[in-house]
C-alpha positions as CSV (number, residue, x, y, z in Angstrom):
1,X,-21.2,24.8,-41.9
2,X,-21.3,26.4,-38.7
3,X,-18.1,29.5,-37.9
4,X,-15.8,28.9,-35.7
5,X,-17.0,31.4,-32.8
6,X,-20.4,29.6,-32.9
7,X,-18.8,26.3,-33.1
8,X,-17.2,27.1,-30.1
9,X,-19.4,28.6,-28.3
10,X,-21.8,25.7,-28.7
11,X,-18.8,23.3,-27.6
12,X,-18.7,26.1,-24.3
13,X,-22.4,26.0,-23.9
14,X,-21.8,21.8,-23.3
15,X,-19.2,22.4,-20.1
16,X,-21.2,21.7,-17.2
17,X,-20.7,24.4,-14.7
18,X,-20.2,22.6,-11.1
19,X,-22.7,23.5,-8.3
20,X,-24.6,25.8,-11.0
21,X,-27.4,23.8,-10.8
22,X,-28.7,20.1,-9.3
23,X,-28.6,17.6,-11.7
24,X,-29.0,13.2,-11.6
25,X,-26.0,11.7,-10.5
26,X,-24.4,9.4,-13.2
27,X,-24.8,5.7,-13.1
28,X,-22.7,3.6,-10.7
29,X,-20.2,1.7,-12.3
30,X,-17.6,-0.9,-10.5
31,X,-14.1,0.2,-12.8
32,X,-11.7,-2.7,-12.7
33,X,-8.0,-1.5,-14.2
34,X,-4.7,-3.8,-14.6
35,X,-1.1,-3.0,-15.4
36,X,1.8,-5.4,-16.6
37,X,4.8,-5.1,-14.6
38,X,8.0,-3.9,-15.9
39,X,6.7,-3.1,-19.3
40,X,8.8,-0.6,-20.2
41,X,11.5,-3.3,-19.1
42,X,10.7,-5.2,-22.1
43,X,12.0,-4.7,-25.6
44,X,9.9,-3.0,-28.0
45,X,9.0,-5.4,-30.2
46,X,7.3,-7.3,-27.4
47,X,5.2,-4.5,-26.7
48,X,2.5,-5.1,-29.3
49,X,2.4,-9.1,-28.7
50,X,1.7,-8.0,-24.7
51,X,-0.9,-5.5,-24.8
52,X,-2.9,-8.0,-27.2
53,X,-2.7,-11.1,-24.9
54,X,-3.4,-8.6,-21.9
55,X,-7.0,-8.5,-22.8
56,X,-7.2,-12.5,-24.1
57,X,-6.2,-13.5,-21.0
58,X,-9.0,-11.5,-18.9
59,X,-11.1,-12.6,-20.9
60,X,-9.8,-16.5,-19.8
61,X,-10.1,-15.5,-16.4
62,X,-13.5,-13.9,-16.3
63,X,-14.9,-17.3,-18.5
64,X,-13.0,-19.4,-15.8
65,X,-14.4,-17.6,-12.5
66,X,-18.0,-18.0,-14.3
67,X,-18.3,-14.4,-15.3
68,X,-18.5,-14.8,-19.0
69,X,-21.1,-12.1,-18.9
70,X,-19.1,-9.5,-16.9
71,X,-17.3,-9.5,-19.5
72,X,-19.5,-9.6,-22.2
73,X,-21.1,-6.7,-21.2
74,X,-18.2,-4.6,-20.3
75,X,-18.5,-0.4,-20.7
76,X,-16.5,2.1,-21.9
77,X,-13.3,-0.5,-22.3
78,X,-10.0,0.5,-23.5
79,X,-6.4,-0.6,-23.8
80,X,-3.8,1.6,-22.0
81,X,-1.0,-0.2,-24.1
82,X,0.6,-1.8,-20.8
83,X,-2.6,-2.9,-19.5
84,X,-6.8,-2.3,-20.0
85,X,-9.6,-0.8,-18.0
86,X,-13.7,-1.2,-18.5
87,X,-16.6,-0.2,-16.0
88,X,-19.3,-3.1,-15.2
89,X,-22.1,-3.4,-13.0
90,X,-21.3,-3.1,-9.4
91,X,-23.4,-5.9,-8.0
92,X,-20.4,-8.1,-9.7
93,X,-18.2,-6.8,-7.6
94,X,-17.8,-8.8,-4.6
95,X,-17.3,-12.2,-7.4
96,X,-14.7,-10.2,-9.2
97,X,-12.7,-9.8,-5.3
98,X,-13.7,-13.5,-5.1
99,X,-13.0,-16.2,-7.3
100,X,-12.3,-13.7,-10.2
101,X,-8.8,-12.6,-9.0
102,X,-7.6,-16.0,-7.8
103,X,-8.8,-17.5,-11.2
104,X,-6.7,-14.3,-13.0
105,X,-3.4,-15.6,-10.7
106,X,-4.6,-18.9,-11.9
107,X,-4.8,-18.2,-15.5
108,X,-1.3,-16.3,-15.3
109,X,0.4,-18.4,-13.7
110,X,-0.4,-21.2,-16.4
111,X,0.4,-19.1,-18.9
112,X,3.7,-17.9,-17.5
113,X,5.0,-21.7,-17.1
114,X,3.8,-21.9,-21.2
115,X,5.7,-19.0,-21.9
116,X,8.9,-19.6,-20.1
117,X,12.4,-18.2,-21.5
118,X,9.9,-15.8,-23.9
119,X,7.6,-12.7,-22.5
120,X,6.0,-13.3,-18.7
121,X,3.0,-11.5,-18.1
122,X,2.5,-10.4,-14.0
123,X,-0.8,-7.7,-13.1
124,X,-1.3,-5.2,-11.0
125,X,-5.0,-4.9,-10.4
126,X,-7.1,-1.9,-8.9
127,X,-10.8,-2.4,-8.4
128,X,-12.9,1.6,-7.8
129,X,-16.6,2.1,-7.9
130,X,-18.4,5.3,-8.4
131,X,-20.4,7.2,-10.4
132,X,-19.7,7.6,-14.1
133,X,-21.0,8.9,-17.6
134,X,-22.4,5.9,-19.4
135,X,-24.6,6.8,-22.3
136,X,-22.9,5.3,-25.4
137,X,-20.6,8.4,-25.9
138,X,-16.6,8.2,-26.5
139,X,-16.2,10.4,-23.5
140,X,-17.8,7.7,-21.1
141,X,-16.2,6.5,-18.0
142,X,-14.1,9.6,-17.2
143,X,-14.4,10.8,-13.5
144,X,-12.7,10.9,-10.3
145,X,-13.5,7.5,-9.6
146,X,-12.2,6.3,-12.8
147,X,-8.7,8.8,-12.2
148,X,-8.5,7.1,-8.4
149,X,-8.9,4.0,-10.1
150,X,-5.5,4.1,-11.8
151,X,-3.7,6.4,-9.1
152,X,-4.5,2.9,-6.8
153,X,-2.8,1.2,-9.5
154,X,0.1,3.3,-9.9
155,X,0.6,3.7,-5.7
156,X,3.8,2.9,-4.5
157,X,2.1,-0.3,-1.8
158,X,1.2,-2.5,-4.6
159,X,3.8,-2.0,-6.5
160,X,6.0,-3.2,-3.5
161,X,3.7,-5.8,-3.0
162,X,4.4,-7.1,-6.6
163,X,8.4,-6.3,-6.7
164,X,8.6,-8.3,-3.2
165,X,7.1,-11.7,-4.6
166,X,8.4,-14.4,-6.0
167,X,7.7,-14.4,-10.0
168,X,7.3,-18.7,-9.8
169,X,4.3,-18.1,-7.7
170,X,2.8,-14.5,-7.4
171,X,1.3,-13.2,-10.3
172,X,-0.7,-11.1,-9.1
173,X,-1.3,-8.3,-6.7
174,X,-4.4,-6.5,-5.8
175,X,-5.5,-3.3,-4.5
176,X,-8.9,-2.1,-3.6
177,X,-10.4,1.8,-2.6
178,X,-11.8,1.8,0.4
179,X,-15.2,2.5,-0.4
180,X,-15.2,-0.7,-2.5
181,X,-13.6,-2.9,0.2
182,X,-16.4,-1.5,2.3
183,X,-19.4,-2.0,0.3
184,X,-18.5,-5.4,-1.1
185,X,-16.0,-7.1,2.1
186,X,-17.0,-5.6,4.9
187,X,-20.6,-6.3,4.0
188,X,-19.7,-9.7,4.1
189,X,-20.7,-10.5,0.0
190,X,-17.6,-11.3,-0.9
191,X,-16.3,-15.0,0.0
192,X,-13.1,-13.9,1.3
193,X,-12.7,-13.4,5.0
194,X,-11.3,-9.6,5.6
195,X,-8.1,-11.1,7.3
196,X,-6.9,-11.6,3.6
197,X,-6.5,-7.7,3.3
198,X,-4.1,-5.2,4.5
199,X,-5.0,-1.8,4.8
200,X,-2.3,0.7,3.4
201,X,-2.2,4.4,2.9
202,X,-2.3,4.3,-0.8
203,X,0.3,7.3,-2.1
204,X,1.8,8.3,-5.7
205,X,5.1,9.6,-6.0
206,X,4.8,13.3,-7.6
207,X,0.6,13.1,-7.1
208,X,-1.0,14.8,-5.0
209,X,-3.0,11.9,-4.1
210,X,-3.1,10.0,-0.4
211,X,-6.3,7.8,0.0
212,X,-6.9,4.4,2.2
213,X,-7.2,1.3,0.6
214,X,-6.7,-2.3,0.8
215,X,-3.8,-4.8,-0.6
216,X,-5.2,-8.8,-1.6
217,X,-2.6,-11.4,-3.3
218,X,-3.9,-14.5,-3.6
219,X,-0.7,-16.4,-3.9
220,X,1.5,-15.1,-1.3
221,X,5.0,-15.8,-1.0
222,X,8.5,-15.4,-0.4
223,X,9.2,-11.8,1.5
224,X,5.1,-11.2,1.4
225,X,4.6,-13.3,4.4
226,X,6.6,-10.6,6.1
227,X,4.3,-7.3,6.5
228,X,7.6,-5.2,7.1
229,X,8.3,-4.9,3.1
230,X,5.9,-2.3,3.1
231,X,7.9,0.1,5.0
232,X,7.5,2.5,7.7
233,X,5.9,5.0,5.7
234,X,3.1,2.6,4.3
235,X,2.3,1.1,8.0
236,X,3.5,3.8,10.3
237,X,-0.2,5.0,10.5
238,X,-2.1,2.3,11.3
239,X,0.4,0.2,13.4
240,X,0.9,3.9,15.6
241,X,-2.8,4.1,15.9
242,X,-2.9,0.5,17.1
243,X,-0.3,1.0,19.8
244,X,-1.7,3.6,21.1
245,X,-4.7,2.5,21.4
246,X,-3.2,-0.8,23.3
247,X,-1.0,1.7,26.3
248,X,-2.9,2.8,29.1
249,X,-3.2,6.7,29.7
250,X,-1.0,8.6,30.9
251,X,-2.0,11.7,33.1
252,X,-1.4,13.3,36.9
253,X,-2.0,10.2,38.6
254,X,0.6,8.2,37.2
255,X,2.8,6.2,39.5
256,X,5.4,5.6,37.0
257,X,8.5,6.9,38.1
258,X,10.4,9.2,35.7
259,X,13.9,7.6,34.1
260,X,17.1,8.6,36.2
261,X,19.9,10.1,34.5
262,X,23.1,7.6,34.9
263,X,26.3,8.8,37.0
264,X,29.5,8.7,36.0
265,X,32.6,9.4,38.0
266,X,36.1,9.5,36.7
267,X,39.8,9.9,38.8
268,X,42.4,9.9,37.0
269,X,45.5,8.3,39.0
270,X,43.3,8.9,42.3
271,X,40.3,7.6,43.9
272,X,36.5,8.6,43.8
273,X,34.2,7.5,47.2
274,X,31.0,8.3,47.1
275,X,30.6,7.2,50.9
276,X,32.7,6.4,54.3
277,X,35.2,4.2,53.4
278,X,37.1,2.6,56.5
279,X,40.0,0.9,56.2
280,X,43.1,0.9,53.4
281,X,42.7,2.1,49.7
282,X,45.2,0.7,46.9
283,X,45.2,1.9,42.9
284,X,47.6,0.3,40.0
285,X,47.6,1.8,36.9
286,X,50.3,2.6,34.2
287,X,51.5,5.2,36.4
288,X,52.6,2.7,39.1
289,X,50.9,2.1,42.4
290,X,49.6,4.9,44.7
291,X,50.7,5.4,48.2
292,X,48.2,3.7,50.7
293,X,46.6,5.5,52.8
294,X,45.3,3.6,56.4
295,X,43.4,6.3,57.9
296,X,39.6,6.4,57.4
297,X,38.6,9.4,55.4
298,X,35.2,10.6,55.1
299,X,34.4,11.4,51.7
300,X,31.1,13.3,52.1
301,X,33.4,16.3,53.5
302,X,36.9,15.5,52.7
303,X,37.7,16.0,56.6
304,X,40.3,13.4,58.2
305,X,38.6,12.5,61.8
């Protein structure tokens, strides 16, 4: 048996040193995460019965959308109690956007009508892809792409998103990074039309983490229809960029005028002319009537003629 120091200098020796030396890139895995709202809200002896159905009914879903093997051949999988997580091959990505996610809100929203007066089960879903270790070791699957992965989860958009909905029809909400939206919507291999995503700064109260990404619920309803529920602060960005872009610029040759500062004049049990006034003046107020006055008087100069 091995001492100590040498035991832990050969655990020392296995920390890669960044930028010490070039080395292959890991595989590149799509990571697909979900989370059950309000699970803390639920009693605790619920908590065992929901993170075991959590996983059955994925694995409905992914049998439903036609991607039995997806899920067959999931990596590094595990159970985060409220939810799960596993890495699969990113070429599936575009059919778990579409139909994997409707099928999910599908699948839910069955089993939530089954379940009524008892435990219902709504998902957050975050879909990432990146490179990560994938060689059959416990430590797989842990990266930044993997840690983004459930910060996207956890940001404050989606969980609006979810909050806002109506629980008889939206079941679930999902957000995707922004290099996955790219590679698998934008491209055009996903069969959803990039109109059915809303781009959102993707934040995490107490993280230091700010990234773009994109919002997806495939059973809108209720407040969703109404883009405001996100807030200034999750649309402020994009919707000032837009209007700026829309108003024409401003420089030296502008002919717009600028505003005029509005004039008030006050006399208190008197009068205020701001030009030649010609004939009789009267005033009634609560101090009685003044005394007329028939001459003209100028009032640029205050000079009777």
């Amino acid at each position: 048996m091995p001492e100590p120091r040498h035991a832990l200098r050969a655990l020392s020796g296995r920390t890669p040193v960044p930028h010490s030396h070039s080395r292959p890139l890991p595989p590149y895995r799509g990571i697909v995460a979900v989370d059950a709202k309000d699970f803390t809200g639920h009693r605790a002896i619920e908590h065992g019965a929901i993170s075991r159905v959590i996983p059955q009914l994925l694995e409905i879903s992914f049998e439903r959308a036609g991607l039995a093997d997806v899920w067959a051949d999931r990596r590094f999988p595990n159970s985060t109690g409220d939810g799960y997580v596993f890495g699969f091959d990113p070429s599936a990505m575009p059919m778990l956007i579409h139909p994997w996610l409707l099928q999910l809100q599908d699948t839910l929203t069955e089993f939530n009508v089954h379940s009524t007066g008892t435990v219902r089960i709504r998902l957050r879903v975050s879909l990432n892809v990146g490179p990560l270790p994938d060689s059959g070791e416990e430590s797989d699957g842990n990266g930044t792409p993997r840690n983004d992965t459930h910060r996207l989860l956890d940001s404050r958009p989606v969980k609006v998103m979810l909050a806002s909905s109506s629980e008889n029809t939206t079941q679930v909400v999902a957000v995707l990074s922004d290099r996955c939206y790219q590679d698998a919507v934008i491209s055009g291999y996903t069969g959803r039309h990039e109109d059915y995503f809303i781009e959102v700064p993707a934040t995490v109260e107490g993280k230091a983490f700010a990234q773009r990404a994109w919002l997806y619920v495939p059973a809108l309803s209720g407040n969703l229809l109404d883009r405001r529920i996100l807030g200034d602060r999750v649309l402020s960005e994009q919707e000032r960029d837009r209007d700026a872009a829309r108003k024409p610029a401003s420089g030296a040759g502008s002919s717009a005028a600028p505003p005029q500062p509005s004039v008030v004049n006050r006399a208190d049990q008197g009068f205020v002319n701001t030009g030649t006034v010609h004939g009789g003046q009267s005033l009634t107020n609560n101090m009685g009537p003044a005394r007329p006055d028939s001459t003209h008087r100028d009032a640029e100069d205050g000079e009777r003629p």
